[in-house]
C-alpha positions in Angstrom: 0.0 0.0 0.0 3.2 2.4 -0.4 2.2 3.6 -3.8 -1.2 5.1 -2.6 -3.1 2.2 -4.6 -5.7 0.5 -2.9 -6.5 -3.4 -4.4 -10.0 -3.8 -3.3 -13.0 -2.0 -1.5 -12.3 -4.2 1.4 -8.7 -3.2 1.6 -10.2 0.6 1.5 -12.6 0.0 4.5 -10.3 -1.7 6.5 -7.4 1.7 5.9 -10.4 4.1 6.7 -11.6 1.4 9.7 -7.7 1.5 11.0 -8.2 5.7 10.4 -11.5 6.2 12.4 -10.0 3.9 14.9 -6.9 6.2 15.7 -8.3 9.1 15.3 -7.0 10.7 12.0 -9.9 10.3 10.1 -13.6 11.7 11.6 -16.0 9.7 9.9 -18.7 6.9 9.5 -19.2 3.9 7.2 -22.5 2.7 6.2 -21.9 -0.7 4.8 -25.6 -1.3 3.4 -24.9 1.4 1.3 -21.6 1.6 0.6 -21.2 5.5 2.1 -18.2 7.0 3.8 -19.5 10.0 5.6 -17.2 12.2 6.7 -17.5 14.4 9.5 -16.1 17.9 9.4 -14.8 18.2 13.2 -13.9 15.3 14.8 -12.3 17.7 18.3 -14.4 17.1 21.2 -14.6 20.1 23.7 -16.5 18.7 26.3 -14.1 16.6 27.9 -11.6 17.1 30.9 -8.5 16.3 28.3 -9.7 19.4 26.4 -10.8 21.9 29.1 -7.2 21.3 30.8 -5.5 22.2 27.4 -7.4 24.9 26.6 -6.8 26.4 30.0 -3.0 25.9 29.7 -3.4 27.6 26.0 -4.9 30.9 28.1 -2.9 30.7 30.5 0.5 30.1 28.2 -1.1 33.3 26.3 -1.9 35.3 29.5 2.2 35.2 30.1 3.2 36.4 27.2 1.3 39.2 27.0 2.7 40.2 30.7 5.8 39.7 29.5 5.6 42.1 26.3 4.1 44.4 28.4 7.3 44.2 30.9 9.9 44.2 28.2 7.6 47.3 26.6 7.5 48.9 30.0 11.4 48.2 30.0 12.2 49.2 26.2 10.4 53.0 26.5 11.9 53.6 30.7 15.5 52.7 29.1 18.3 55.7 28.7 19.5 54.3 25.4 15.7 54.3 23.8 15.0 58.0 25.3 18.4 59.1 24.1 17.8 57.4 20.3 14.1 59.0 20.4 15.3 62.7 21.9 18.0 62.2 18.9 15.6 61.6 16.5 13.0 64.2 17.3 16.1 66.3 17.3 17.0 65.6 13.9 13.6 65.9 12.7 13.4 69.1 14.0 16.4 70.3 12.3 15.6 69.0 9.0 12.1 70.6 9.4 9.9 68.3 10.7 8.3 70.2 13.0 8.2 73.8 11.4 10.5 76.7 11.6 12.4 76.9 14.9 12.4 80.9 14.8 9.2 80.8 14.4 8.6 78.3 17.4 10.4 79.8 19.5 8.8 83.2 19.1 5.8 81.7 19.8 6.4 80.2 22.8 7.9 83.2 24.1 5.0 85.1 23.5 3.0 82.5 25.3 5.3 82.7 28.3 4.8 86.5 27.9 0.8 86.4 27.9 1.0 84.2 30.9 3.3 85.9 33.2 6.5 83.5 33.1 8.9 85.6 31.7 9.9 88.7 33.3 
């Protein structure tokens, strides 16, 4: 049966029999009428087995969330990311990403004015 060629119908039944039997296969045989029906989910969620690896699939999932939260938490609080990101801003700001400097800081001036801050 190595080449994929099956000799008879009985040598079919008995490979989808052995299949059923271990699980690979999800489906039925009707014999009076000669019918494999097969079934689309053969998973059963009701039992312990499955409740117990489902639980340990949420809880597995449940940790690594915490722990890409702690290594986000860790990434942003770290000198060498705030140094990269106030370099970058930095540059942006030169190259004109954020407006005109001049004009910036004019503006804020003015604002400290209207408010009282500098004297």
């Amino acid at each position: 049966m190595t080449s994929g060629k099956l000799e008879s119908e009985k040598e079919a039944e008995k490979a989808i029999v052995h299949m059923i039997e271990s699980g690979t296969l999800s489906a039925s045989i009707s014999q009076a009428q000669g019918i494999v029906s097969f079934e689309t989910d053969h998973e059963q969620y009701n039992t312990p087995a499955m409740a117990a690896q489902l639980d340990q699939h949420i809880r597995t999932a449940i940790s690594l969330n915490n722990k890409v939260k702690q290594l986000d938490e860790s990434i942003l609080t770290s000198a060498e990311y705030i140094q990269h990101t106030i370099m970058r801003d930095a540059s942006d700001f030169r190259a004109g990403g954020f407006g005109d400097f001049d004009e910036m800081q004019a503006d804020s001036v003015g604002f400290f004015d209207r408010v009282g801050l500098m004297r």
